[in-house]
N, C-alpha and C positions, 0 to 999 in steps of 0.2 A: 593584476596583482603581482607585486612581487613574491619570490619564494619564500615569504617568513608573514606574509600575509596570509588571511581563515577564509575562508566561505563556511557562510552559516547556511545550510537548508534546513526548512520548516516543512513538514508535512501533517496540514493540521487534520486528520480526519475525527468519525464519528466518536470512535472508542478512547484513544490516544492521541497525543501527540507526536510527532516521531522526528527526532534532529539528530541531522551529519556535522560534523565538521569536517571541512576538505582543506588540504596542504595540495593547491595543485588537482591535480587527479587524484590523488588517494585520498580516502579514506583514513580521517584517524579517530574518529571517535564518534560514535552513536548515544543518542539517549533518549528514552520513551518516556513519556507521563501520561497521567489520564490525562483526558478530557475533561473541561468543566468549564459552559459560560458563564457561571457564575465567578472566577476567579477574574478580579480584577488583573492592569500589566504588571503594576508591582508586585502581586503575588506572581506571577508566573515568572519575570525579572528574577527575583530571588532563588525560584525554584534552577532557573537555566545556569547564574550565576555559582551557586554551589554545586553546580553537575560539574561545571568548565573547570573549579579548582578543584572539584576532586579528580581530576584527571590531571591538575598542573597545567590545565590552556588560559594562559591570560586573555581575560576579554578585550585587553586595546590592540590583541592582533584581529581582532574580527573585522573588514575591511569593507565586507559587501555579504548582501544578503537576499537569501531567493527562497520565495513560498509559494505552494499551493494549500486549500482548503475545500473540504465538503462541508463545513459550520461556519458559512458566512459572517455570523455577528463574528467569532474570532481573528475574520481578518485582521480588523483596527484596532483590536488589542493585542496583536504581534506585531503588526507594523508601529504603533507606540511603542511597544519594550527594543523593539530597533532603531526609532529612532533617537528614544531616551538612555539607552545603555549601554549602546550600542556606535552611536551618533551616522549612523547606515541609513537610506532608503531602502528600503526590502523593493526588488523585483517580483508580483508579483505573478503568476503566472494563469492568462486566462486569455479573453477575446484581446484581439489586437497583438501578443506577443509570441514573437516567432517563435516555432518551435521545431522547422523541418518536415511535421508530417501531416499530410493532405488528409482532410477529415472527410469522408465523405456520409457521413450521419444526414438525416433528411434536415436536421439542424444543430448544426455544428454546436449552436451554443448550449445546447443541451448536453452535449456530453461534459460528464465531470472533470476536472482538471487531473485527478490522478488515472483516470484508463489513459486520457494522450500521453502523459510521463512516462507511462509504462510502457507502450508504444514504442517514444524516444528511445528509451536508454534498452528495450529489448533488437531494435534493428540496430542499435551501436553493437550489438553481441553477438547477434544471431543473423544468419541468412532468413528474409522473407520466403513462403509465410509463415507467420507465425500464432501462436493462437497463447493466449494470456488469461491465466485464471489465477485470481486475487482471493484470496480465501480465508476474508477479513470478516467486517461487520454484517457484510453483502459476501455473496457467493458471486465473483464477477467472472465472466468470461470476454475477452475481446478478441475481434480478428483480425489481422494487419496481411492484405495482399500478396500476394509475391511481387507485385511492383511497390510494394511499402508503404499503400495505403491503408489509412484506417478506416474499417468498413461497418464495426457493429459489434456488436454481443448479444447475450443475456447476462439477466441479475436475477438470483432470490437470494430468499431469506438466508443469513451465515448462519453457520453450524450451533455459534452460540445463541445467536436469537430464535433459532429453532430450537435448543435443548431448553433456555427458559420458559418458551412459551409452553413449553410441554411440561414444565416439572409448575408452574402458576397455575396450569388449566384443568391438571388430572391433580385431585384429593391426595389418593393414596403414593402418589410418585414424589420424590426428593430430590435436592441436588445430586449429581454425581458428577466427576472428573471426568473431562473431554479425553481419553485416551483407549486405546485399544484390547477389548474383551479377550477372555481366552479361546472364544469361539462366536460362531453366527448366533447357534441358538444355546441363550443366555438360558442355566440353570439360576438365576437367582435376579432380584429389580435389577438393582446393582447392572450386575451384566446384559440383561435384558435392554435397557436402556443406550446402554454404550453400542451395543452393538447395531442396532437400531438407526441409532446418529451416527457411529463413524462411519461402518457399512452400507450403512443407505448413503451417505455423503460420498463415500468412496463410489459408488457405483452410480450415482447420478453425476460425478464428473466425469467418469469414464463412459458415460452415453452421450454425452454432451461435447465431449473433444471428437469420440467419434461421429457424431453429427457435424460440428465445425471441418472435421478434415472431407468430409462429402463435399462441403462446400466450396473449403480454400484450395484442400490437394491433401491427400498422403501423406505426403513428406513433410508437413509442416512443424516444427519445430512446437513444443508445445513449454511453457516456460511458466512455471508458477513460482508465487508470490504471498506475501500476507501471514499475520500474525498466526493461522490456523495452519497452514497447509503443510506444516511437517506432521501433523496429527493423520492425515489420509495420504502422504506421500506414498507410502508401501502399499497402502489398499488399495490405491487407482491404478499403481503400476503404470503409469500414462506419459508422467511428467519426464521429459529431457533433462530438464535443467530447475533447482531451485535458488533465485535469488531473492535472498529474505531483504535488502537494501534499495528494489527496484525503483522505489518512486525517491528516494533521496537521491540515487546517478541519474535519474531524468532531470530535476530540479537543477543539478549540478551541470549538466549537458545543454537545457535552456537557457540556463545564466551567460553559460558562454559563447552564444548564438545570438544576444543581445546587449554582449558586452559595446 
């Protein structure tokens, strides 16, 4: 691409949608939308097209384009709104494209497209190993070796599909706001509840990194991610590093490895 040419990245997951636009290496512009397979490409087309000019980025710079997804059916209704609005082939990112880092999963194809991304663009940042908690829809953690392989995680439930299931399941319980009580033990639902979820979350990833560094080393660098994890950042006290954009600079770091 030349300098005045876009990279579009697509990061389709469960909850949101998530797109970069890259000038290059940088970074110019981010935009989220929900999720919905229900939306046809034209709706979604128009949704992306009024993001682009409310920022001033004309769409006939978009040049080339690179996705991953955990909502399968959504593939081919991003790859239509690129080819039709676009006039791009989308890269998309899964079996067969390079991406640098050796999976060593008992079946590679099994691991989802966004843990290897995060993987990518965390060894472009950080010295291995590294340990990667995503703190999205899924509570993810992954390990990346001190020789830079990828080796494994766990997953549960995210913080929000645990606070639903708990305010659907129990009568007398309500929604409340995913943020941080004024103590452990909640004088009132309200706080009772928050505390519960972000303190129990806080302290299940803080057992969980400690477990992971038994296994990788010490010193491993611990790197979070995802639309939740500034809510338990100060509770776990654990994380090195947060970068909220990780799976859009892996997309943007694949693209260029199979340009």
């Amino acid at each position: 691409m030349s300098r005045h040419d876009l990279l579009l990245a697509i990061d389709i997951g469960n909850t949101s949608v998530a797109m970069g636009i890259y000038e290059g290496p940088r970074l110019a512009a981010t935009f989220r939308i929900a999720t919905d397979q229900e939306n046809l490409p034209d709706e979604y087309a128009m949704l992306l097209l009024g993001l682009l000019r409310s920022r001033e980025i004309e769409p006939s710079r978009i040049h080339a384009a690179v996705m991953s997804s955990t909502v399968p059916p959504l593939l081919n209704t991003f790859r239509q709104v690129c080819r039709d609005y676009f006039s791009v082939e989308a890269l998309v990112v899964g079996p067969g494209v390079k991406t640098g880092v050796r999976v060593l999963y008992d079946n590679p194809r099994e691991v989802g497209p966004d843990r290897v991304l995060h993987a990518v663009a965390a060894l472009k940042r950080y010295s291995p190993p590294i340990i990667i908690v995503d703190v999205g829809t899924a509570l993810v953690f992954d390990a990346v070796s001190r020789e830079g392989d990828y080796l494994g995680g766990a997953i549960a439930p995210g913080i929000a599909i645990a606070a639903q299931a708990l305010m659907a399941r129990a009568a007398m319980l309500f929604r409340v706001s995913l943020e941080r009580p004024p103590n452990p033990i909640g004088r009132n639902t309200t706080h009772s509840m928050q505390a519960g979820i972000v303190f129990g979350y806080a302290e299940m990833v803080r057992g969980m990194v400690r477990r992971f560094k038994e296994e990788i080393g010490e010193d491993a660098t611990v790197v979070a991610t995802g639309g939740y994890a500034s809510v338990i950042a100060a509770e776990a006290g654990c994380f090195d590093a947060l970068e909220e954009n990780l799976n859009l600079e892996g997309l943007r770091l694949v693209y260029g490895a199979n340009k």
